[in-house]
Backbone atoms as SQL, in Angstrom:
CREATE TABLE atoms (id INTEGER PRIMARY KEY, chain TEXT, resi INTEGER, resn TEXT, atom TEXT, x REAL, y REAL, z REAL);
INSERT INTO atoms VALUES
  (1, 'A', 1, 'UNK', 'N', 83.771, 93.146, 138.781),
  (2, 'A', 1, 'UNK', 'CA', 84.212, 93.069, 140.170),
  (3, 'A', 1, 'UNK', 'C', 83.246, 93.870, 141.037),
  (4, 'A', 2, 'UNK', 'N', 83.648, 94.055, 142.103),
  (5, 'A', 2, 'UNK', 'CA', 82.822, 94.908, 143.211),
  (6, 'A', 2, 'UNK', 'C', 83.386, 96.347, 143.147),
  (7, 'A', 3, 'UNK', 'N', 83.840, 96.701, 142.484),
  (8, 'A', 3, 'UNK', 'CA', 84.063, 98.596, 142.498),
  (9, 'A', 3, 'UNK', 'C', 84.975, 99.201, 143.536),
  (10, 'A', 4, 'UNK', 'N', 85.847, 98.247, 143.835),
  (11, 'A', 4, 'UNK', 'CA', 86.523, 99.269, 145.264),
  (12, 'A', 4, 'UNK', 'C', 86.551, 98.065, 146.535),
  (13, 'A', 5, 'UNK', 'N', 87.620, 98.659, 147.007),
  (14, 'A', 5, 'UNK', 'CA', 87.776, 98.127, 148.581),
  (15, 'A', 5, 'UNK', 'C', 86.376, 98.196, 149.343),
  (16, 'A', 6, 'UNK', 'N', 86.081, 99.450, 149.717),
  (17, 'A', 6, 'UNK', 'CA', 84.985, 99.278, 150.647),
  (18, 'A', 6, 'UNK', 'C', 83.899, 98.663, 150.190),
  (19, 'A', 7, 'UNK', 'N', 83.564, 98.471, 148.744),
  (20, 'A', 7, 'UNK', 'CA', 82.599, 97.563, 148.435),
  (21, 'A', 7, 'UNK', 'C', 82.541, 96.358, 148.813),
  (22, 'A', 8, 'UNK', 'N', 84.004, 95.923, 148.402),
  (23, 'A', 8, 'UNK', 'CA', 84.006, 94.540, 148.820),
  (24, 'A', 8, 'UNK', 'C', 83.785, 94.347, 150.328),
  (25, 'A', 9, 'UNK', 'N', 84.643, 95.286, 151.080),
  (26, 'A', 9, 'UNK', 'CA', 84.150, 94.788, 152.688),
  (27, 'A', 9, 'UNK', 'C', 82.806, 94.456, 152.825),
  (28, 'A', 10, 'UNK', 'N', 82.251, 95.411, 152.778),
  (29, 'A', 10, 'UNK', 'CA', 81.046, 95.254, 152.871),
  (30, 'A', 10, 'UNK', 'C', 80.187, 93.974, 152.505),
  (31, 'A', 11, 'UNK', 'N', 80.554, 93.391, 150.846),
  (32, 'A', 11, 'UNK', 'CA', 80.322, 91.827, 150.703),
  (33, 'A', 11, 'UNK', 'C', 80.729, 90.756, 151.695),
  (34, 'A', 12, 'UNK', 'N', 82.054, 90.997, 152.096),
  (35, 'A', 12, 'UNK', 'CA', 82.827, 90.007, 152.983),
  (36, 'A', 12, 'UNK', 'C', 81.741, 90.391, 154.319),
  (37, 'A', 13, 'UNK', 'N', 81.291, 91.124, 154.684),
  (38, 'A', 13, 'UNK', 'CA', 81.061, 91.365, 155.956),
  (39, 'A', 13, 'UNK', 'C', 79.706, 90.827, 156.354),
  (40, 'A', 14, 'UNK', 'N', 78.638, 91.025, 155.088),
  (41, 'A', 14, 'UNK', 'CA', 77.392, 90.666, 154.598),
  (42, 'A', 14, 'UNK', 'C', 77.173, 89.018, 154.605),
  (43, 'A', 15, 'UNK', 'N', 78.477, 88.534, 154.189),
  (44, 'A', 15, 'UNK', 'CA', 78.354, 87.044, 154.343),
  (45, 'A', 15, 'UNK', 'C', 79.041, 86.666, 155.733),
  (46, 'A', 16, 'UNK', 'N', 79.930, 86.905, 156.018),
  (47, 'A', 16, 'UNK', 'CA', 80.511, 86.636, 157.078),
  (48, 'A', 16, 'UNK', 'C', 79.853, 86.744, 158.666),
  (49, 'A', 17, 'UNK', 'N', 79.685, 88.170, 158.168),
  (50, 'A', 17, 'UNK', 'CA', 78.785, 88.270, 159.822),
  (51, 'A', 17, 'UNK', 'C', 79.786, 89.107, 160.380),
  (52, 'A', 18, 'UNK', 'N', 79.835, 88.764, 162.137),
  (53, 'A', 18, 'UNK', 'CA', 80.783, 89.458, 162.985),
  (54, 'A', 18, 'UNK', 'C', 81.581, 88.955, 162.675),
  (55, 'A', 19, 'UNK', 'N', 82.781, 89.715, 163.161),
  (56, 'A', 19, 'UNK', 'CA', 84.391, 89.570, 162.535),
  (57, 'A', 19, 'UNK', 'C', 84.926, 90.234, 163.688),
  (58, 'A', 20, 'UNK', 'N', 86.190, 89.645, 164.122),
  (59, 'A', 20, 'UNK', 'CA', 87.033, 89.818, 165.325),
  (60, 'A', 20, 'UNK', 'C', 88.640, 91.324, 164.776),
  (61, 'A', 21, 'UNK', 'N', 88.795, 90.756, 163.953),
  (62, 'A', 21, 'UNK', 'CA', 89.940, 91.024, 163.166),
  (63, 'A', 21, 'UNK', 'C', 89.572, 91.224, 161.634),
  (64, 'A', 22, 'UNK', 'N', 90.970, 92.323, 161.319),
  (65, 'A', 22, 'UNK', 'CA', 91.546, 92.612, 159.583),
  (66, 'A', 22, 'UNK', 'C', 92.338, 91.996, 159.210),
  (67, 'A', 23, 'UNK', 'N', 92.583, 90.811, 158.424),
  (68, 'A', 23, 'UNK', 'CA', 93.982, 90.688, 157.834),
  (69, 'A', 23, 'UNK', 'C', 94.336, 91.544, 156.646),
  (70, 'A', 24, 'UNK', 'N', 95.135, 91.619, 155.998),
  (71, 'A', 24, 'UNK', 'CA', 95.370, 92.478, 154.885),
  (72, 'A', 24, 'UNK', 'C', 95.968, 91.892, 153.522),
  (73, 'A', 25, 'UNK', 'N', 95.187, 91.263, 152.366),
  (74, 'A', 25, 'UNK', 'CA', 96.050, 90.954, 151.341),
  (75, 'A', 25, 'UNK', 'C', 95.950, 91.934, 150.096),
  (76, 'A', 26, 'UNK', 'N', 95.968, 91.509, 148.848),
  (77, 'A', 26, 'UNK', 'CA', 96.631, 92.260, 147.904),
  (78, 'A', 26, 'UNK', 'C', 95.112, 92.521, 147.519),
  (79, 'A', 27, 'UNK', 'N', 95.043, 93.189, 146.653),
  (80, 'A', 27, 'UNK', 'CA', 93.882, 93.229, 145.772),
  (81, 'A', 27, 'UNK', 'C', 94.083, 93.612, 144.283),
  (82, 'A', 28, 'UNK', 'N', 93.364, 93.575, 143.210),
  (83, 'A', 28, 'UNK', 'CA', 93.697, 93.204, 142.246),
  (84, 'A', 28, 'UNK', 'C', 93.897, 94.685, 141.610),
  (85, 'A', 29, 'UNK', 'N', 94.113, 95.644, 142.490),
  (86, 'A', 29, 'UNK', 'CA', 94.851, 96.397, 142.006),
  (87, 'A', 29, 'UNK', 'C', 96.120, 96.845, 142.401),
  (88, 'A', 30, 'UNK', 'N', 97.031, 97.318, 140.712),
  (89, 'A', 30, 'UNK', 'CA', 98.301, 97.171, 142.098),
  (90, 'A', 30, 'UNK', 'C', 98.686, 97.647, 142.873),
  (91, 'A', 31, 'UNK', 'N', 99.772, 97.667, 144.051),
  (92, 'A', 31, 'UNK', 'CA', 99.604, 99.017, 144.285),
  (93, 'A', 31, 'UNK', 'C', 98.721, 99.266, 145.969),
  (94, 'A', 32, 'UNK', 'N', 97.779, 98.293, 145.939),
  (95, 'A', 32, 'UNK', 'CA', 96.630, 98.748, 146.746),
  (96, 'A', 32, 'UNK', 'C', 95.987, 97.386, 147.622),
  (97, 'A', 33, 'UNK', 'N', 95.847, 97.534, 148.997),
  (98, 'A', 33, 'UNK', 'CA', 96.156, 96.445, 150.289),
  (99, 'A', 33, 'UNK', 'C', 93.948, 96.543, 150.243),
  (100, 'A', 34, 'UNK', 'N', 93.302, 95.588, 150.693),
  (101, 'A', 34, 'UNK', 'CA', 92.202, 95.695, 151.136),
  (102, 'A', 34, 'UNK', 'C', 91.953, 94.224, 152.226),
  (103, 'A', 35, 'UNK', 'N', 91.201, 95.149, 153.416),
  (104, 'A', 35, 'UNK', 'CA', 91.000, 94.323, 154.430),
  (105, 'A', 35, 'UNK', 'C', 89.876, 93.146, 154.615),
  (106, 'A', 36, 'UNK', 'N', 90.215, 92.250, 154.392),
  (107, 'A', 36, 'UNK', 'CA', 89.312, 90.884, 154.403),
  (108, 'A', 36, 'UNK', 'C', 89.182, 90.211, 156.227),
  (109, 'A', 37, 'UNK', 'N', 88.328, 90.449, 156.862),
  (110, 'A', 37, 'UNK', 'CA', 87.672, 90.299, 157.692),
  (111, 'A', 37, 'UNK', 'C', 87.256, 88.661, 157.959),
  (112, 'A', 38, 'UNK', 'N', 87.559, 88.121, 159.171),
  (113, 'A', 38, 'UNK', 'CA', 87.614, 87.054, 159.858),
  (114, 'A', 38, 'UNK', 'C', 86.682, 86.538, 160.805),
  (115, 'A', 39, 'UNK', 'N', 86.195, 85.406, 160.544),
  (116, 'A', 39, 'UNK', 'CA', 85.061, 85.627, 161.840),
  (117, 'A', 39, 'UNK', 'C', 85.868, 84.667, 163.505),
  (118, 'A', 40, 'UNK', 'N', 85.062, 85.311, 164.294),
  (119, 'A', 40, 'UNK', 'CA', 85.827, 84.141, 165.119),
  (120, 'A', 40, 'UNK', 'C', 85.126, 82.608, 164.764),
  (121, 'A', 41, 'UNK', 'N', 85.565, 81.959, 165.674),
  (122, 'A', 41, 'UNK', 'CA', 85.045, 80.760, 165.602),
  (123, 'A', 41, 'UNK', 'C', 83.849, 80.087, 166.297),
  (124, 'A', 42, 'UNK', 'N', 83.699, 80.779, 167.182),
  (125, 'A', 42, 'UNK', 'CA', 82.301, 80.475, 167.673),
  (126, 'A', 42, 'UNK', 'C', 81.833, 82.184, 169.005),
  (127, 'A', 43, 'UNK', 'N', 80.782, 82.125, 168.812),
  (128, 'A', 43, 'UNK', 'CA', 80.423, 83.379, 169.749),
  (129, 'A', 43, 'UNK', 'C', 80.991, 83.090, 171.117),
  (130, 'A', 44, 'UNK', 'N', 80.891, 81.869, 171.810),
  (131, 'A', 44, 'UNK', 'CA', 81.784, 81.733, 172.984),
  (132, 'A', 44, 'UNK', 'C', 83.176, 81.752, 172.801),
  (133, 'A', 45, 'UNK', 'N', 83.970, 81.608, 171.887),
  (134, 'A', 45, 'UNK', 'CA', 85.392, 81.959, 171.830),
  (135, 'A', 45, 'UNK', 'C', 85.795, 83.441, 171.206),
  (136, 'A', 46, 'UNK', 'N', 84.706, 83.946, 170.999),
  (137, 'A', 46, 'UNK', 'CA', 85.252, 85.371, 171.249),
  (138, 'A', 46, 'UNK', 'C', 84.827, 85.813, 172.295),
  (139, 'A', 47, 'UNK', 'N', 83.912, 85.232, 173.392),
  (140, 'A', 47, 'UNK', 'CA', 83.538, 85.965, 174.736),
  (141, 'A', 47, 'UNK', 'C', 84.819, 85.565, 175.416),
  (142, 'A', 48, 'UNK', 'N', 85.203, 84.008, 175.511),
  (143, 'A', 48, 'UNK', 'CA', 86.568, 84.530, 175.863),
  (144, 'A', 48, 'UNK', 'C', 87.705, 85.060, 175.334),
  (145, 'A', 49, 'UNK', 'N', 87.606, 84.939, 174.177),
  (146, 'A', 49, 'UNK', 'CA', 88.841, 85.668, 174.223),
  (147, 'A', 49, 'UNK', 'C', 88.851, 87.350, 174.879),
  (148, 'A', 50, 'UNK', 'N', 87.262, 87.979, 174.529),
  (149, 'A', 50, 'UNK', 'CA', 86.944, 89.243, 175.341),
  (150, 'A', 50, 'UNK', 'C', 87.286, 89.320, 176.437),
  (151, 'A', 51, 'UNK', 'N', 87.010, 87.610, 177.071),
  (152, 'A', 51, 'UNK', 'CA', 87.167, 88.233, 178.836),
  (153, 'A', 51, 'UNK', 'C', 88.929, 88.186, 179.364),
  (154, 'A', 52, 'UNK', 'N', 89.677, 87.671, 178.348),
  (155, 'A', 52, 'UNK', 'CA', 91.376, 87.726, 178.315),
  (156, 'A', 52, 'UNK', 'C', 91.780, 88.781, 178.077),
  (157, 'A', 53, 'UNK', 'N', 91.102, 89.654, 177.174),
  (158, 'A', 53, 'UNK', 'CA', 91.719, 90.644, 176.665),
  (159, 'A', 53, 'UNK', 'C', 91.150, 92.105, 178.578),
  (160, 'A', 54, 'UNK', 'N', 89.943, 91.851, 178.551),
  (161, 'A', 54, 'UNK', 'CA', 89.511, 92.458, 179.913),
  (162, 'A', 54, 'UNK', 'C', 90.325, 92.288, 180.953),
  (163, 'A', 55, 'UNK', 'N', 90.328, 90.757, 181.079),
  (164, 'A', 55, 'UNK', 'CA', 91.690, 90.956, 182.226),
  (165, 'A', 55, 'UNK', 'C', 92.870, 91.160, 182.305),
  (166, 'A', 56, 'UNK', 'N', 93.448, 91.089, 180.892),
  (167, 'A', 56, 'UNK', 'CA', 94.815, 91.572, 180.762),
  (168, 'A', 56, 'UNK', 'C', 94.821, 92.990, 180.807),
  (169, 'A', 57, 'UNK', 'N', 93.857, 93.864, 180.319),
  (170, 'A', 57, 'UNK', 'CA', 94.177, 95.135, 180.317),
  (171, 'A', 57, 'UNK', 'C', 93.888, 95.774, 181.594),
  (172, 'A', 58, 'UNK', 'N', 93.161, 95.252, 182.423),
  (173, 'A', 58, 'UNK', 'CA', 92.567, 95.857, 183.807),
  (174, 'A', 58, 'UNK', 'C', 94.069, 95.207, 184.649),
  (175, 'A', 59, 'UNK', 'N', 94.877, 94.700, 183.911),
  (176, 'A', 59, 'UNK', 'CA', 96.139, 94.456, 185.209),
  (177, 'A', 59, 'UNK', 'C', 97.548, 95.003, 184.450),
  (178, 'A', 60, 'UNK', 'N', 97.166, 96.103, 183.104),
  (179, 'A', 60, 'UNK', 'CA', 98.342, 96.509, 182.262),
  (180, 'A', 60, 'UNK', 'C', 99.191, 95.920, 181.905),
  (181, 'A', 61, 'UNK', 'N', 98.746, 94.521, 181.378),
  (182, 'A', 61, 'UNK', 'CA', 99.556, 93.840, 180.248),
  (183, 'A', 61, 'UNK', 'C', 99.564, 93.752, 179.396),
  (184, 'A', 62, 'UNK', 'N', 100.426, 93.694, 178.288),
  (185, 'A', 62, 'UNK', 'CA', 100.690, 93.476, 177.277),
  (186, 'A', 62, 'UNK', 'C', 100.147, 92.357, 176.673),
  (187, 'A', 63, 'UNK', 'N', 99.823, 92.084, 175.017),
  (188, 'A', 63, 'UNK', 'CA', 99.650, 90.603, 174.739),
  (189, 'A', 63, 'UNK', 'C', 101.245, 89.665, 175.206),
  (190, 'A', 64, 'UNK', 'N', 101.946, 90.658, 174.469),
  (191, 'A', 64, 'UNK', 'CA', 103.175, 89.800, 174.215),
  (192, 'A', 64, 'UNK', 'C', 103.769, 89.649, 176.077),
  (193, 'A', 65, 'UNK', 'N', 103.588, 90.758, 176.663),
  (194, 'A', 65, 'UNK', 'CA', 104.030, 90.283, 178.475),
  (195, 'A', 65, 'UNK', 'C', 103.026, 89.229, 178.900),
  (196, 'A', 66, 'UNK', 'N', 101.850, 89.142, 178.490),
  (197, 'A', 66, 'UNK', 'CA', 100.937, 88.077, 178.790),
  (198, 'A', 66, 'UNK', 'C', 101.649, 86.314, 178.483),
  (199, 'A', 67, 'UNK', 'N', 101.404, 86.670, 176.775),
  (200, 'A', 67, 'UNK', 'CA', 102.277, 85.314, 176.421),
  (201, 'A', 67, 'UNK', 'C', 103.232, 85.172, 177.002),
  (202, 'A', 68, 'UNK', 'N', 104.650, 85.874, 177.324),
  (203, 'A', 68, 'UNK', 'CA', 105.498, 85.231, 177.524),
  (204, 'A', 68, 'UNK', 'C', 105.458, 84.633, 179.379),
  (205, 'A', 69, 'UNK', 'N', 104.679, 85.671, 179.677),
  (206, 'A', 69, 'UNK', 'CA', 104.766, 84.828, 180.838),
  (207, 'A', 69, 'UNK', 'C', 103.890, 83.888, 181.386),
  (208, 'A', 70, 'UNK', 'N', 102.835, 83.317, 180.323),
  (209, 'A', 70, 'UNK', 'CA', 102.032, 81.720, 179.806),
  (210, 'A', 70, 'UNK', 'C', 103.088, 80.807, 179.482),
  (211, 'A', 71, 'UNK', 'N', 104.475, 81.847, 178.735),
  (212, 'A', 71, 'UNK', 'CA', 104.639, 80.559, 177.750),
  (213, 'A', 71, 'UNK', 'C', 104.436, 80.289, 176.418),
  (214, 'A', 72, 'UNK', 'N', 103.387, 81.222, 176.064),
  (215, 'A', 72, 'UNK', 'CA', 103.189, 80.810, 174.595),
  (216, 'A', 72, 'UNK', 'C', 103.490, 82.041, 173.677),
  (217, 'A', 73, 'UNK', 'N', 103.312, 81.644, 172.476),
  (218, 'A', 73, 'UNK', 'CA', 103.615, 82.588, 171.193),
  (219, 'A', 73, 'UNK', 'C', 102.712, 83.422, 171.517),
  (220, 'A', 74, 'UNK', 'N', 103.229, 84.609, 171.200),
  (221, 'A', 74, 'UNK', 'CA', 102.315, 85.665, 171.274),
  (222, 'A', 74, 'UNK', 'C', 100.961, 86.214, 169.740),
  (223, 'A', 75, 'UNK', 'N', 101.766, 85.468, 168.553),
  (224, 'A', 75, 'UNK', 'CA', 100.867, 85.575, 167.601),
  (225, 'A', 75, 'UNK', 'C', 100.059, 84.504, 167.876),
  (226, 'A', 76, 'UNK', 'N', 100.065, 83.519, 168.656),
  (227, 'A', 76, 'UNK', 'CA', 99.216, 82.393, 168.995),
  (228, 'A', 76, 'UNK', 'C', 98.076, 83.204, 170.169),
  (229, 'A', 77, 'UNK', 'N', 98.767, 84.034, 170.766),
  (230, 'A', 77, 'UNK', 'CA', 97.685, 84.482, 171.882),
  (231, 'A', 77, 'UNK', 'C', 96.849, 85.220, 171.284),
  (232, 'A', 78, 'UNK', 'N', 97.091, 86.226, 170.346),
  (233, 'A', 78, 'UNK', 'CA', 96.795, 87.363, 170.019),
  (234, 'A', 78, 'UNK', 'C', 95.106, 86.631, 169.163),
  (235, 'A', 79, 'UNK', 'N', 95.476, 85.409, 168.476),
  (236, 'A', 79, 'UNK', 'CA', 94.879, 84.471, 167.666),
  (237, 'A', 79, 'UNK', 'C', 93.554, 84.314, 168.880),
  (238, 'A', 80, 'UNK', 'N', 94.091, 84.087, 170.383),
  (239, 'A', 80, 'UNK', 'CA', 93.148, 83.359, 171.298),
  (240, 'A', 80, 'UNK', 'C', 92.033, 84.607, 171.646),
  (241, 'A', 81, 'UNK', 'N', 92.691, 85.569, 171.508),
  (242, 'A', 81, 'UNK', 'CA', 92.050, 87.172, 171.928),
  (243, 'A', 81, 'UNK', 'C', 91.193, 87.526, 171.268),
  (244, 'A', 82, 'UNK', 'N', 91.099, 87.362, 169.876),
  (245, 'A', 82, 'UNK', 'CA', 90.197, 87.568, 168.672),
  (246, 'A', 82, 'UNK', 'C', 89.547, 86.441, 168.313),
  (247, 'A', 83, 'UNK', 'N', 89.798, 85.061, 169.574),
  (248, 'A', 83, 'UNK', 'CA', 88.386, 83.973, 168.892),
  (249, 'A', 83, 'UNK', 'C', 88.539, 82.843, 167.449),
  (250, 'A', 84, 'UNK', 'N', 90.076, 82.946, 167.646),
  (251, 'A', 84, 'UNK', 'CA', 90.142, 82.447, 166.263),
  (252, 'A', 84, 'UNK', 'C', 90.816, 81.470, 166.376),
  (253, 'A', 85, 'UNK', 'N', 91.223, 80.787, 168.187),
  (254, 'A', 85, 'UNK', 'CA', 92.070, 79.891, 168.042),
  (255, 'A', 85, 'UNK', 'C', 91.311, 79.078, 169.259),
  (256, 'A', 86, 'UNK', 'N', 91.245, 77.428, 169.151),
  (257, 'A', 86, 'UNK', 'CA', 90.414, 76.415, 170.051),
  (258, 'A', 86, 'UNK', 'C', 91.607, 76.363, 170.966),
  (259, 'A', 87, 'UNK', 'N', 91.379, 77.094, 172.053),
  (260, 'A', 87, 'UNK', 'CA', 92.348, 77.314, 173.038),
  (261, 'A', 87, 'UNK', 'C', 92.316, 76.135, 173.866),
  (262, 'A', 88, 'UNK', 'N', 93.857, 75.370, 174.249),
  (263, 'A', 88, 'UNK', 'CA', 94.037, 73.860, 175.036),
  (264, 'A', 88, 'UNK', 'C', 93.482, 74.401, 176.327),
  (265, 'A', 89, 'UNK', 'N', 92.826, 73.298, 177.727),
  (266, 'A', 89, 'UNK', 'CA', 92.683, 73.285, 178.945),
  (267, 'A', 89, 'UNK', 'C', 94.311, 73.683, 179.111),
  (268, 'A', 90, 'UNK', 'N', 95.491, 72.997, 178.485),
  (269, 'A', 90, 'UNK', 'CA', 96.646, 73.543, 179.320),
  (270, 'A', 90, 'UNK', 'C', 97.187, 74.572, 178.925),
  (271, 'A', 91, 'UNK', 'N', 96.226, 75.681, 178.415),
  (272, 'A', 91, 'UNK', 'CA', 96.940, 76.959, 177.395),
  (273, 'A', 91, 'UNK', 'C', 96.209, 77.601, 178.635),
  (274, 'A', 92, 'UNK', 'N', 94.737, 77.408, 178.895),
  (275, 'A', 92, 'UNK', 'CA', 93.553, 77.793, 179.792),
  (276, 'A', 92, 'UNK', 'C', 94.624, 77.959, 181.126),
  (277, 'A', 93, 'UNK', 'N', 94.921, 76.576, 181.401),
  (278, 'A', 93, 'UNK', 'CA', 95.567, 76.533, 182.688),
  (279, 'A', 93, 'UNK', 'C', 96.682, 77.855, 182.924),
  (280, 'A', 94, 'UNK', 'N', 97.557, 77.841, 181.646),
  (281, 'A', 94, 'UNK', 'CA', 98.848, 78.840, 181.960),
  (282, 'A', 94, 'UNK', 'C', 98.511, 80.214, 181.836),
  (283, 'A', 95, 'UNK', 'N', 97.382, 80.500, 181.018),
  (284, 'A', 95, 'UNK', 'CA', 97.413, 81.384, 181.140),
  (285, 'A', 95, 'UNK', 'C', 96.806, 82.095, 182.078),
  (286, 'A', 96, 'UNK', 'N', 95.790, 81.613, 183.001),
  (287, 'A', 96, 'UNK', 'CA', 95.058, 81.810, 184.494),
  (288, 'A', 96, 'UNK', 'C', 96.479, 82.177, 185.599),
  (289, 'A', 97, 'UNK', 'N', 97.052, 81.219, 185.147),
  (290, 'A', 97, 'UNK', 'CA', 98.754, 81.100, 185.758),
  (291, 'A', 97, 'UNK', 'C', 99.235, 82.389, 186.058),
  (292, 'A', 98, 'UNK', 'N', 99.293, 83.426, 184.460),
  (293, 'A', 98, 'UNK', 'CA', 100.254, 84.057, 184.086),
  (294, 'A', 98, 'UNK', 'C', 99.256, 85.326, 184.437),
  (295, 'A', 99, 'UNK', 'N', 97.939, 84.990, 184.683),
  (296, 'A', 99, 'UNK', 'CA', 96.934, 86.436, 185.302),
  (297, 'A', 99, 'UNK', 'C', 97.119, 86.315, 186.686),
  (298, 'A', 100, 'UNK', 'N', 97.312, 85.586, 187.721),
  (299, 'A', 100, 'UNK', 'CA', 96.983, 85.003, 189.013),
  (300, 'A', 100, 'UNK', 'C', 95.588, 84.852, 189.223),
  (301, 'A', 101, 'UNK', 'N', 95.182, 84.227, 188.501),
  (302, 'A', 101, 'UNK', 'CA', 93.422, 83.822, 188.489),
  (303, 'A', 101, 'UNK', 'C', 93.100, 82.559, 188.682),
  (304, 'A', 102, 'UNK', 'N', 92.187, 81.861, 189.315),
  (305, 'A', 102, 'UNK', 'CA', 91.710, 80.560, 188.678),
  (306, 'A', 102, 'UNK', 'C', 91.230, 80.389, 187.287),
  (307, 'A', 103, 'UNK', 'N', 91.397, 79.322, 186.976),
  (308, 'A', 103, 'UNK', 'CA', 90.772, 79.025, 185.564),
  (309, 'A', 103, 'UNK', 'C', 88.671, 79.444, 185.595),
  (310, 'A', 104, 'UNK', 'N', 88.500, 79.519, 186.551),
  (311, 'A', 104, 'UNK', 'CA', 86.830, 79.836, 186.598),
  (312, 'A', 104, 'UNK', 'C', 86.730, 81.069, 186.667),
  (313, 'A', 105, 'UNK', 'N', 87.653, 82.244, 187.090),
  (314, 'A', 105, 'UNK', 'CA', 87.255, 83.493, 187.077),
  (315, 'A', 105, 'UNK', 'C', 87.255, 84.258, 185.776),
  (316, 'A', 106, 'UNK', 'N', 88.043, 82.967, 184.964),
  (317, 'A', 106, 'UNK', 'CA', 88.308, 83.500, 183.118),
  (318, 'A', 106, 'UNK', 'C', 86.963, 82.916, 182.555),
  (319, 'A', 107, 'UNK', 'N', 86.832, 81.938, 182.807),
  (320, 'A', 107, 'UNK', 'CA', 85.214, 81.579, 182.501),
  (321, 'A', 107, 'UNK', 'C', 84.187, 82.345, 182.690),
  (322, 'A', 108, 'UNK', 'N', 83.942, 82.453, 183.823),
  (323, 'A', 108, 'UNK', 'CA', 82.820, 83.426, 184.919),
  (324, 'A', 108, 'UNK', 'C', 82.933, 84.687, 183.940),
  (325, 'A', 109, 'UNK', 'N', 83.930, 85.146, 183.460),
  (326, 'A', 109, 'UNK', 'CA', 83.629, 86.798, 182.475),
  (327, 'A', 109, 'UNK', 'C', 83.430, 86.319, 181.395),
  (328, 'A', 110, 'UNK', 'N', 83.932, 85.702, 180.863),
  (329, 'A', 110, 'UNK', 'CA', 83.516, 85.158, 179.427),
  (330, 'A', 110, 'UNK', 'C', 81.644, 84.800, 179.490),
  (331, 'A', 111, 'UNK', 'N', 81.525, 83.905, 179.975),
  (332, 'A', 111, 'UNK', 'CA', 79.980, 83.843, 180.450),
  (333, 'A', 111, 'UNK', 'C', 79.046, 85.156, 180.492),
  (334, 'A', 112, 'UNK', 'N', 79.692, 86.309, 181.531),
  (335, 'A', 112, 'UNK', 'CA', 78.707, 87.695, 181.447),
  (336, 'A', 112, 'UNK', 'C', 78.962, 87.971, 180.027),
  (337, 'A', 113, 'UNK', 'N', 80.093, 88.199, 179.546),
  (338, 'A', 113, 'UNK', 'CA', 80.168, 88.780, 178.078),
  (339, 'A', 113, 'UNK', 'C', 79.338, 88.039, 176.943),
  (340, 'A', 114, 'UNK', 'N', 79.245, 87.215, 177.293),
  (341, 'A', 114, 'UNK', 'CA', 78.596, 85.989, 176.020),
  (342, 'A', 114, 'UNK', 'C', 76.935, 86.318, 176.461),
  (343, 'A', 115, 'UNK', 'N', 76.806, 86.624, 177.973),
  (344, 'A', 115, 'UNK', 'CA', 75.339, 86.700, 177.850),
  (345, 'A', 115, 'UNK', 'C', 74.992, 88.483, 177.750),
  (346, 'A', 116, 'UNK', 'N', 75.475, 89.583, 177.716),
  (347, 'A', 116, 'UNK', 'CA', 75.457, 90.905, 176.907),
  (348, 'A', 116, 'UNK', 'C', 75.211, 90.588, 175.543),
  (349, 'A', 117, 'UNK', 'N', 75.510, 89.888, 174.782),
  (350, 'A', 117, 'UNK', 'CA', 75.791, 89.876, 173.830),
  (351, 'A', 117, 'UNK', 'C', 74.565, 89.698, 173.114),
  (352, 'A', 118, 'UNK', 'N', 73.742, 89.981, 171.793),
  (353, 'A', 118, 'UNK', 'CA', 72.067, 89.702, 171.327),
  (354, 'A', 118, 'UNK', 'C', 72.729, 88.490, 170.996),
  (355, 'A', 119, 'UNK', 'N', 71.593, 87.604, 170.896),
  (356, 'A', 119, 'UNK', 'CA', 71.423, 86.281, 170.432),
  (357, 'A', 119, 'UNK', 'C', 71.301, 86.076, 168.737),
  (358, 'A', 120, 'UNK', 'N', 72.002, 85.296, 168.304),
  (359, 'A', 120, 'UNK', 'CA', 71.695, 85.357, 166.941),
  (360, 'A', 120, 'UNK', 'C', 70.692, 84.585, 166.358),
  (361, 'A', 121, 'UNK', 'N', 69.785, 84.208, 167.316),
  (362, 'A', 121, 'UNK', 'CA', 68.688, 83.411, 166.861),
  (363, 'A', 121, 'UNK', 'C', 67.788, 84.280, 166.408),
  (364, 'A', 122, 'UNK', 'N', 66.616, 83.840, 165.769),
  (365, 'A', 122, 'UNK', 'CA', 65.241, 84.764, 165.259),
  (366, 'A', 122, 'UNK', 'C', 64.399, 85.007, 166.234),
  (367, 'A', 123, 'UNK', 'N', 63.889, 85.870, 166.261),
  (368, 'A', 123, 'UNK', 'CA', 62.404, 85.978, 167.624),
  (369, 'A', 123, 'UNK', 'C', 61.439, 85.238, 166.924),
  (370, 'A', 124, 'UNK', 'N', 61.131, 84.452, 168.336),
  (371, 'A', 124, 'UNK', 'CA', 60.074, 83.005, 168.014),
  (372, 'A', 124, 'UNK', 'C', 58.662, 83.915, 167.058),
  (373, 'A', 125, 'UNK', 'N', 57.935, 83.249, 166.457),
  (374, 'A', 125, 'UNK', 'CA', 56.725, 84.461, 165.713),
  (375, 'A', 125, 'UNK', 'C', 55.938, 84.268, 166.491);
């Protein structure tokens, strides 16, 4: 095996790349939880989900006061926050709703955040 929890992260992380989130399952010892690491789904769906999580906290909301007043599950939002879920135009819509935003001002940050971000391409030689 790999010698330990943190070894393994480290494998998971090595292949994986960036990772949004921990989930937590068993590991093959007993007794003992190790965190297996998630990637989002694409570098633009974790810029937005970055720029949701930015505007929810710059107006002191909650995930779960967020969702409910979208409308949606809150383990579903929480999913949209960390990049891990292909968020609907009418999830987009409610939840702009539930910030008092247009749907472009959630874009427009997602966009700066996505372009902060290094490129994962190679430098041309």
């Amino acid at each position: 095996m790999y010698g330990g929890g943190a070894a393994l992260n480290r494998v998971v992380a090595n292949l994986i790349g960036d990772v949004t989130y921990s989930v937590w399952t068993h590991s093959s010892q007993p007794g003992s939880l190790v965190a297996v690491s998630i990637p989002a789904l694409s570098p633009i769906h974790a810029a937005f989900g970055d720029a949701l999580r930015e505007l929810r906290t710059e107006r002191g909301i909650s995930q779960e006061g967020l969702a409910l007043q979208a409308g949606l599950n809150r383990g579903y939002y929480s999913g949209v926050e960390r990049g891990r879920r292909n968020v609907s135009l009418t999830n987009i819509a409610k939840l702009s709703a539930a910030l008092d935003l247009p749907t472009s001002a959630i874009h427009a940050r997602a966009e700066q955040i996505a372009a902060r971000r290094p490129s994962k391409r190679s430098p041309a030689p």
